[in-house]
VORO-289304 format. One record per residue (C-alpha): residue number from 0; residue in one letter; y, x, z. Coordinates in steps of 0.25 Angstrom, whole numbers, plus 5000, padded with zeros to 4 digits. Layout:
N
(rec NUM, A, (Y, X, Z))
...
END
This chain:
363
(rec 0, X, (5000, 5000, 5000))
(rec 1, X, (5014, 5006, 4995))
(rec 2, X, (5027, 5002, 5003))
(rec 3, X, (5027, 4985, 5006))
(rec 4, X, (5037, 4976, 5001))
(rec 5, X, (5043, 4970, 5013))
(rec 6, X, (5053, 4959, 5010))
(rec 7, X, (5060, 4953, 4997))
(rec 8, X, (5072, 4947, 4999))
(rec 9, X, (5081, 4939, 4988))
(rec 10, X, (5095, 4934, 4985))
(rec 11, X, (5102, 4927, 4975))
(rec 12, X, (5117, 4929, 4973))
(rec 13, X, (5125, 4921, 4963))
(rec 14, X, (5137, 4929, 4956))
(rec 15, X, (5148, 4920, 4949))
(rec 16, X, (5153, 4927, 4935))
(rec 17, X, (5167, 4931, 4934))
(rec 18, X, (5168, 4920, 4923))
(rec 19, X, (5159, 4909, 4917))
(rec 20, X, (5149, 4914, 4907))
(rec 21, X, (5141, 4910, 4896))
(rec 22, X, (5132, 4914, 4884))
(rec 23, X, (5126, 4908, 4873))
(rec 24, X, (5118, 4898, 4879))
(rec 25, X, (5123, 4898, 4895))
(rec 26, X, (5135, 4898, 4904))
(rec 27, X, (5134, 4903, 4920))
(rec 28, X, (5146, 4907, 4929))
(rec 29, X, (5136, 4913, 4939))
(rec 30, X, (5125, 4923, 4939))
(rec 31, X, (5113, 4924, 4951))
(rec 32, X, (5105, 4937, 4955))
(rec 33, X, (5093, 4935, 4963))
(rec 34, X, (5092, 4948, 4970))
(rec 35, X, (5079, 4953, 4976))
(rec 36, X, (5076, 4964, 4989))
(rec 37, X, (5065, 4968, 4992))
(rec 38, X, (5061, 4978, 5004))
(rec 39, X, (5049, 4989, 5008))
(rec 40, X, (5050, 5001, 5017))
(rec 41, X, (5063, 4997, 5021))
(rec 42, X, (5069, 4998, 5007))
(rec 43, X, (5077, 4987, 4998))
(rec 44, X, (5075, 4985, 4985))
(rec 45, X, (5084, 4974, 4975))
(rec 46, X, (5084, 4968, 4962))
(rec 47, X, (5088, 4955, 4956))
(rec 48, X, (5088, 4946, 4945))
(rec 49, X, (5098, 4938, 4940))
(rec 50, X, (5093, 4922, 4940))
(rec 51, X, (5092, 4910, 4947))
(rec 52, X, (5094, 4910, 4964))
(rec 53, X, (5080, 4902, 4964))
(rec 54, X, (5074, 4917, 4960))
(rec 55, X, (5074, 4920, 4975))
(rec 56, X, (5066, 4908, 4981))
(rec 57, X, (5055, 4915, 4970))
(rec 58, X, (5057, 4928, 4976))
(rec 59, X, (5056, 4924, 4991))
(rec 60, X, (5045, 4914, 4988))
(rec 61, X, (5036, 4919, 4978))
(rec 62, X, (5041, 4934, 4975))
(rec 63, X, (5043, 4940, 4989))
(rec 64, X, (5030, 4937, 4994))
(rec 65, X, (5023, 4943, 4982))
(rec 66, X, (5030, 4957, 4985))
(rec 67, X, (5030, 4959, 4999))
(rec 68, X, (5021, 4967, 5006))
(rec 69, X, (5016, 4973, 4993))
(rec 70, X, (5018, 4987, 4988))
(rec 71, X, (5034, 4990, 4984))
(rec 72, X, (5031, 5001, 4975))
(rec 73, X, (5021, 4993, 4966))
(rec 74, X, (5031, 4985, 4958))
(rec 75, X, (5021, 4981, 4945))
(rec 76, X, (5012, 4975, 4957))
(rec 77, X, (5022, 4968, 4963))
(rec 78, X, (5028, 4962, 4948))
(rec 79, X, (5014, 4958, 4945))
(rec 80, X, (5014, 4950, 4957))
(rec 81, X, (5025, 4944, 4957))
(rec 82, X, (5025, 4939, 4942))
(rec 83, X, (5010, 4933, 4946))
(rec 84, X, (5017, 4927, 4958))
(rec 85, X, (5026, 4918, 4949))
(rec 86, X, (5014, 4914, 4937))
(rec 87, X, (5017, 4900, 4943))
(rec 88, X, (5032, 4898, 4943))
(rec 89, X, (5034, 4903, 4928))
(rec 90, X, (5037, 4919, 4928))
(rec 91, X, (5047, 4921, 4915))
(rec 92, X, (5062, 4916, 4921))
(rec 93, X, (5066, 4914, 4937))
(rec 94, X, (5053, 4922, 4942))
(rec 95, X, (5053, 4932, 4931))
(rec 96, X, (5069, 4935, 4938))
(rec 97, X, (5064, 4934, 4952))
(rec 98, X, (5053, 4944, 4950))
(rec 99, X, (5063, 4953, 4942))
(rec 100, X, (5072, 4952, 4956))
(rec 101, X, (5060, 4957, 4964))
(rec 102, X, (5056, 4966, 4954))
(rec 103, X, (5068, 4973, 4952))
(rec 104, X, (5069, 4975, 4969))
(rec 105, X, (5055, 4979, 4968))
(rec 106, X, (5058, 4992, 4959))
(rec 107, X, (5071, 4995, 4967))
(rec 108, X, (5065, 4994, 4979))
(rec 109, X, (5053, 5004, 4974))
(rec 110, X, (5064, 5015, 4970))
(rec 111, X, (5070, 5013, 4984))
(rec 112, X, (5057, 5016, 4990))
(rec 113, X, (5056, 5029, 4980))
(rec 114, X, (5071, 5032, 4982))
(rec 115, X, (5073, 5032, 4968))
(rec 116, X, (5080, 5026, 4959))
(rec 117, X, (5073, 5016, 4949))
(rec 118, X, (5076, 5022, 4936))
(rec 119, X, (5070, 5035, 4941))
(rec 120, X, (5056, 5027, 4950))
(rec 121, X, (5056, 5020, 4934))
(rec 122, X, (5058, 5033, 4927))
(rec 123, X, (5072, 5036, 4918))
(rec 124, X, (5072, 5034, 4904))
(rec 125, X, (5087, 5033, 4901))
(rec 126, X, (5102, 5033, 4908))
(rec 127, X, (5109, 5029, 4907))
(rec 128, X, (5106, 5015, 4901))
(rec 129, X, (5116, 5009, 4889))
(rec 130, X, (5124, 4996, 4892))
(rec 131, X, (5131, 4984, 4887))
(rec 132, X, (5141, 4975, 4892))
(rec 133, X, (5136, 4962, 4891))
(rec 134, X, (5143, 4949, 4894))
(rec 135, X, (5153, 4943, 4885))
(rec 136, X, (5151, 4928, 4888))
(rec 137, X, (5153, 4918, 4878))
(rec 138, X, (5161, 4911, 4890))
(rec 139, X, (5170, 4921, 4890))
(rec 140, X, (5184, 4921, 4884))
(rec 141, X, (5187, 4929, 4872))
(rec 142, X, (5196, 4939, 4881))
(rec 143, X, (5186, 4940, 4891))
(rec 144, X, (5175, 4944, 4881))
(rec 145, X, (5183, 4954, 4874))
(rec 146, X, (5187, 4961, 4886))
(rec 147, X, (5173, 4961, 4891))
(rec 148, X, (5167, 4968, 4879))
(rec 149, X, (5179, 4979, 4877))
(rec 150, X, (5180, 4981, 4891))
(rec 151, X, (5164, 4985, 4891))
(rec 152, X, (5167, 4994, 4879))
(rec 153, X, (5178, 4999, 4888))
(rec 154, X, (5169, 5003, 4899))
(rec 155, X, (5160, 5011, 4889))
(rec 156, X, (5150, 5000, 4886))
(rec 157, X, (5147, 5001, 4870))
(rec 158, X, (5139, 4989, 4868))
(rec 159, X, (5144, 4974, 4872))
(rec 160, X, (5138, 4960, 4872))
(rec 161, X, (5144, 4947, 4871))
(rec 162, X, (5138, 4933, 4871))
(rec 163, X, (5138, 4922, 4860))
(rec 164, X, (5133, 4909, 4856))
(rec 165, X, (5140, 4897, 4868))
(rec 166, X, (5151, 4897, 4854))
(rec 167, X, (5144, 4901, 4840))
(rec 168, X, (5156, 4899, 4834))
(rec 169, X, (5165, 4909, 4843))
(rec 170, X, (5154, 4919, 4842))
(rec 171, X, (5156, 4926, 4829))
(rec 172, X, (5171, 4928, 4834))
(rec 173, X, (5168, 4932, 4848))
(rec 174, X, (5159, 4943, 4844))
(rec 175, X, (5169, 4948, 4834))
(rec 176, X, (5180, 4948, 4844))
(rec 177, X, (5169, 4956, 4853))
(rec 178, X, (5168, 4967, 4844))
(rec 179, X, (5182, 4970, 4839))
(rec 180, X, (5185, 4971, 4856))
(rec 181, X, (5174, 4982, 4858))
(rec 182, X, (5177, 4989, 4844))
(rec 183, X, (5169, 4993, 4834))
(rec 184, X, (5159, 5003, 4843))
(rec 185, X, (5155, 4996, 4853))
(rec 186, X, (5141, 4987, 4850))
(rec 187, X, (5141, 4972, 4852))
(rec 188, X, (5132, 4963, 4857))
(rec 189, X, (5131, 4947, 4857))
(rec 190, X, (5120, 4940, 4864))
(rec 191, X, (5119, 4924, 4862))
(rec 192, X, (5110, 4921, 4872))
(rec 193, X, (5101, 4913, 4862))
(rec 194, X, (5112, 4904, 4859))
(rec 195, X, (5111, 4903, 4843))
(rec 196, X, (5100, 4898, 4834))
(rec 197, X, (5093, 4908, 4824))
(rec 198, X, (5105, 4906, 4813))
(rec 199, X, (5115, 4907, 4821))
(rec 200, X, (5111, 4918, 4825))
(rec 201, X, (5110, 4926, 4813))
(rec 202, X, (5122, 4920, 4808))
(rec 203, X, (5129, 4925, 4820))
(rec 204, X, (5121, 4938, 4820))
(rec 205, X, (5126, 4943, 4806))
(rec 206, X, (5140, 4938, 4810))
(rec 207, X, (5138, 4948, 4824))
(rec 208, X, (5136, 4958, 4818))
(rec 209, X, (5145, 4957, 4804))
(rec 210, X, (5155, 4955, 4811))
(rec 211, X, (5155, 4961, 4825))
(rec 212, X, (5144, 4973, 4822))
(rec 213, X, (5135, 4964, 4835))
(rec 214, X, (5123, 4973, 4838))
(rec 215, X, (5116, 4966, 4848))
(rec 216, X, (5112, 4950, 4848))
(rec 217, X, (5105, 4946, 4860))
(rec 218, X, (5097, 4931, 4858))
(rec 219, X, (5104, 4926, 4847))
(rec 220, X, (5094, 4916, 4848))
(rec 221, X, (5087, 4911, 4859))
(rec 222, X, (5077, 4922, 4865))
(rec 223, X, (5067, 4913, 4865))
(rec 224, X, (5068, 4912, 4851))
(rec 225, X, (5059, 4924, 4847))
(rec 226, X, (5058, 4920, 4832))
(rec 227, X, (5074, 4918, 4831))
(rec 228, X, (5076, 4932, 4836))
(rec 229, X, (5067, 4939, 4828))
(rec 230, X, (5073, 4931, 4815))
(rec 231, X, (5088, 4936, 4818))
(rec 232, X, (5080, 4949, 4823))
(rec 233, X, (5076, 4950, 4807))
(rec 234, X, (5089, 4945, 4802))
(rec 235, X, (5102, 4950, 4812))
(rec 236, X, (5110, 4960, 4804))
(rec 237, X, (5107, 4974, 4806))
(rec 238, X, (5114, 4981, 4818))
(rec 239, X, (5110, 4967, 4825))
(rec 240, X, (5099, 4967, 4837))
(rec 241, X, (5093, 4955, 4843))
(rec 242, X, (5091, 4955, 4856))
(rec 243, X, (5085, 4946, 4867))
(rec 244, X, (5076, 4946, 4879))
(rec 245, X, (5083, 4945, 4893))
(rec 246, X, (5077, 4931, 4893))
(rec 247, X, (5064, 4938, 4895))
(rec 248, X, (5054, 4936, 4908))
(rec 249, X, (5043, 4942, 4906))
(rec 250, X, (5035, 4950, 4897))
(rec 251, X, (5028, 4941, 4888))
(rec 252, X, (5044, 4936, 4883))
(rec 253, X, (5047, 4951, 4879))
(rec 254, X, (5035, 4954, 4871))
(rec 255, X, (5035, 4941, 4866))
(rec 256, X, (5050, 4944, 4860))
(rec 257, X, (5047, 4958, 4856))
(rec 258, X, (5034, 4953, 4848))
(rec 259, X, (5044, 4945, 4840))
(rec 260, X, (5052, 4954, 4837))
(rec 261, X, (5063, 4946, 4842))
(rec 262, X, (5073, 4958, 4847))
(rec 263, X, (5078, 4972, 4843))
(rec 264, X, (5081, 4974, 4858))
(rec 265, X, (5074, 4967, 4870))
(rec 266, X, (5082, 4964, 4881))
(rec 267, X, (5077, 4961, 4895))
(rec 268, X, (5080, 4959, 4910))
(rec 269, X, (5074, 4964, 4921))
(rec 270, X, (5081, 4953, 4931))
(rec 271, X, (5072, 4944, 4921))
(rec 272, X, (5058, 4950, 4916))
(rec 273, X, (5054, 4953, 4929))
(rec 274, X, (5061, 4965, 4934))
(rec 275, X, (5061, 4980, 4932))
(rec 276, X, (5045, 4978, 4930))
(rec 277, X, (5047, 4968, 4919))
(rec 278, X, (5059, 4976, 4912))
(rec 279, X, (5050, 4988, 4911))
(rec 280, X, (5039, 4978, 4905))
(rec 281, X, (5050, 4974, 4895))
(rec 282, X, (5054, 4988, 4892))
(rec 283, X, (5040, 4992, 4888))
(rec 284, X, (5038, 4980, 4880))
(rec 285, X, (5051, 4985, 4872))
(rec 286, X, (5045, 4998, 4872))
(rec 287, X, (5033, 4993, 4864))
(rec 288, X, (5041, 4986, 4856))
(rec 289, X, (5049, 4997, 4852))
(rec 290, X, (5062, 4991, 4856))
(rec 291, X, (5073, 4993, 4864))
(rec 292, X, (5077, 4985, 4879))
(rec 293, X, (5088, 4981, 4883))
(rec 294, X, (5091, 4975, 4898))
(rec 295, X, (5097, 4962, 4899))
(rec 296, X, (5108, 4961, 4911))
(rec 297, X, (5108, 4965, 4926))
(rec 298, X, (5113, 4979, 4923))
(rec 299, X, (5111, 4986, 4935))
(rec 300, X, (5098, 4979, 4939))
(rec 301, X, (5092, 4987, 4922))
(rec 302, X, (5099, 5001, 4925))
(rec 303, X, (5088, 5007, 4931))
(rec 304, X, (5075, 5000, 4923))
(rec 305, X, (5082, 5002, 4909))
(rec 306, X, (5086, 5017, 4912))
(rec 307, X, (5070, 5018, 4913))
(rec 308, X, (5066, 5012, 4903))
(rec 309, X, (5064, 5017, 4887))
(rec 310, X, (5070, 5009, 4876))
(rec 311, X, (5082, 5004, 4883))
(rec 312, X, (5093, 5000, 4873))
(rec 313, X, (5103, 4995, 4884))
(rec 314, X, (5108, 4986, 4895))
(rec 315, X, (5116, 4974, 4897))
(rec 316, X, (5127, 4976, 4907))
(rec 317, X, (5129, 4961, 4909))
(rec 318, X, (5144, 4957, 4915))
(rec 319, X, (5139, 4947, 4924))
(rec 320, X, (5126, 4956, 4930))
(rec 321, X, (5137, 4968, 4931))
(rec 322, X, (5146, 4960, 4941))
(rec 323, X, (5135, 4955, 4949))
(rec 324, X, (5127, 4968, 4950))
(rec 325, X, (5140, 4977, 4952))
(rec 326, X, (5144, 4965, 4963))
(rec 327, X, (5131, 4966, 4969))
(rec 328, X, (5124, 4979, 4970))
(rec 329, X, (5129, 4993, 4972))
(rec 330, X, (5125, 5003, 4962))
(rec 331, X, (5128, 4997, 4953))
(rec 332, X, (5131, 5008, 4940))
(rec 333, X, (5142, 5007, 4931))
(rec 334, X, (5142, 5009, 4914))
(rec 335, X, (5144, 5021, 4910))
(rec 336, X, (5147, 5025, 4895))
(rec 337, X, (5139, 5010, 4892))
(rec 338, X, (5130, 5013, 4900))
(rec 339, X, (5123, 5013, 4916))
(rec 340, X, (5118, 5023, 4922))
(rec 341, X, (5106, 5022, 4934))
(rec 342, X, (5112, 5030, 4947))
(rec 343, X, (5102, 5039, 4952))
(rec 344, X, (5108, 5040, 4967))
(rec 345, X, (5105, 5026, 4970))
(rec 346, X, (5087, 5021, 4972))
(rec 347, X, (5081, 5010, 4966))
(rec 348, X, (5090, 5004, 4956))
(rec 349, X, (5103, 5006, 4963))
(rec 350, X, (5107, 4994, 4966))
(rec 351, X, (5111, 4990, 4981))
(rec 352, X, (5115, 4976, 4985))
(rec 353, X, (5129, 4974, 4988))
(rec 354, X, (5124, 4964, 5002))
(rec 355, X, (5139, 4958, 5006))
(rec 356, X, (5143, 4958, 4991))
(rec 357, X, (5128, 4950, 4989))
(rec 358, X, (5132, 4940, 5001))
(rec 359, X, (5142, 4933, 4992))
(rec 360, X, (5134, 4928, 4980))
(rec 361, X, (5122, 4925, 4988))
(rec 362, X, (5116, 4912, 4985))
END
């Protein structure tokens, strides 16, 4: 027997944006992290996930039990038993984010123990890890939008995303107004959240990138929708990747996507496909299909995993995740030259939890 688990504590704290938002196909003026702790020898780990408040009556009902008491240091054991422990309650969706949260505490907790830091207990493969600034809600104002994308640019962030689709006919306008404020250098990305049909799409694609040079366009269809992305994978004009796959809990979904040859560049998100374990599932998956990953969100929580992981194209520093996670935790590393970089001087994956600053937004 290794070093026992010994409790498992969970929070849910609910974080208002700085404005109302919205996407292609939903709208939200708050945003709630589930965060998990988990202890053995006297030592804390944390992760989270961003979903529903209800994730914590599954971790202190179904999850915690399953951990505790067993070995801290034998995380595939502990995954395996906790995605068997939810067979019954449906895993892809709100248990697929709650054994992601317990997960993620599980590995930084492991680290602690090892006074390491998780990229090196995971074994380096690059730092630092590119970035892009992500946001740009279609809510937003025109003003606001503009100065969120150059200001990004600014910073040193060469790559930008913006979201489309709430109003087709703005979009086309929007977008060109996006790249005449970042210049002619910087890359741009639009993500549409699955909000057109097949031929909008493409008419908008060819539009994007004619007239905007668009690089990157994330589920212009509906991700489910494997047979409409692997048509506008075939047809987008060249220069143009389609990308989904932050909707994505569990294995099956990935290699289901990537047999369809739906996507140039598979996105995921560890708060989601089960935690740091399901993200490096994903990333050999990738790997085996010869194509590039790229995290979805919850910057802070990817650093470490992505910085060990081969075929990394990038990750998304997401307005709304940087705010809460800059809020909540300490440690927290700032972009550099577009990109972050993991602090060696801090165990596990760095991230402490602000307690007083938590006790506001807790639900």
């Amino acid at each position: 027997m290794g070093i026992a688990i010994e409790r498992v504590e969970t929070t849910a704290y609910c974080f208002p944006t700085d404005t109302p938002e919205s996407d292609g196909t939903l709208a939200w003026d708050s945003t709630t992290l589930v965060l998990v702790r988990v202890a053995a020898n006297g030592v804390w780990g944390c992760g989270y996930s961003y979903t529903d408040a209800a994730a914590c009556g599954l971790i202190q009902g179904t999850l915690a039990g399953v951990v505790q008491g067993r070995d801290a240091l034998a995380i595939p054991e502990l995954w395996e038993a906790m995605v068997a422990a939810v067979r019954n309650l449906g895993r892809p969706g709100l248990c697929s984010c709650a054994i992601a949260a317990v997960d993620t505490a599980l590995w930084d907790l492991k680290a602690r123990l090892l006074e390491v830091p998780l990229v090196d207990m995971l074994g380096a493969c690059r730092e630092p890890v590119p970035v892009y600034g992500s946001g740009g809600f279609t809510s937003y104002s025109m003003e606001r939008l503009l100065r969120q994308l150059s200001d990004w640019v600014a910073a040193g962030i060469p790559r930008v995303k913006m979201k489309v689709g709430t109003h087709p006919a703005d979009d086309v306008g929007r977008v060109m107004a996006g790249r005449e404020a970042i210049g002619s250098e910087a890359e741009l990305f639009v993500d549409a959240n699955g909000a057109y049909d097949r031929k909008q799409a493409l008419d908008f694609a060819v539009q994007f990138r004619e007239q905007a040079a668009v690089s990157w366009l994330e589920e212009p269809v509906s991700s489910d929708d494997l047979a409409g992305l692997h048509l506008l994978r075939d047809r987008v004009p060249p220069g143009v990747e389609v990308t989904a796959g932050e909707y994505g809990y569990d294995l099956v979904y990935f290699r289901r996507m990537l047999a369809a040859g739906a996507v140039d560049v598979i996105q995921a998100d560890a708060t989601r496909c089960g935690g740091i374990t399901g993200l490096l599932q994903v990333a050999a998956l990738a790997r085996a299909f010869q194509l590039p990953l790229s995290s979805h969100t919850a910057p802070a929580l990817h650093l470490h995993p992505m910085s060990a992981l081969p075929g990394v194209r990038h990750m998304e520093y997401f307005h709304d995740h940087v705010r809460i996670e800059e809020h909540l935790f300490e440690g927290v590393v700032q972009p550099l030259a577009g990109a972050l970089q993991v602090d060696r001087t801090r165990p596990g994956h760095g991230l402490s939890l602000r307690m007083d600053e938590a006790a506001r937004y807790a639900v």
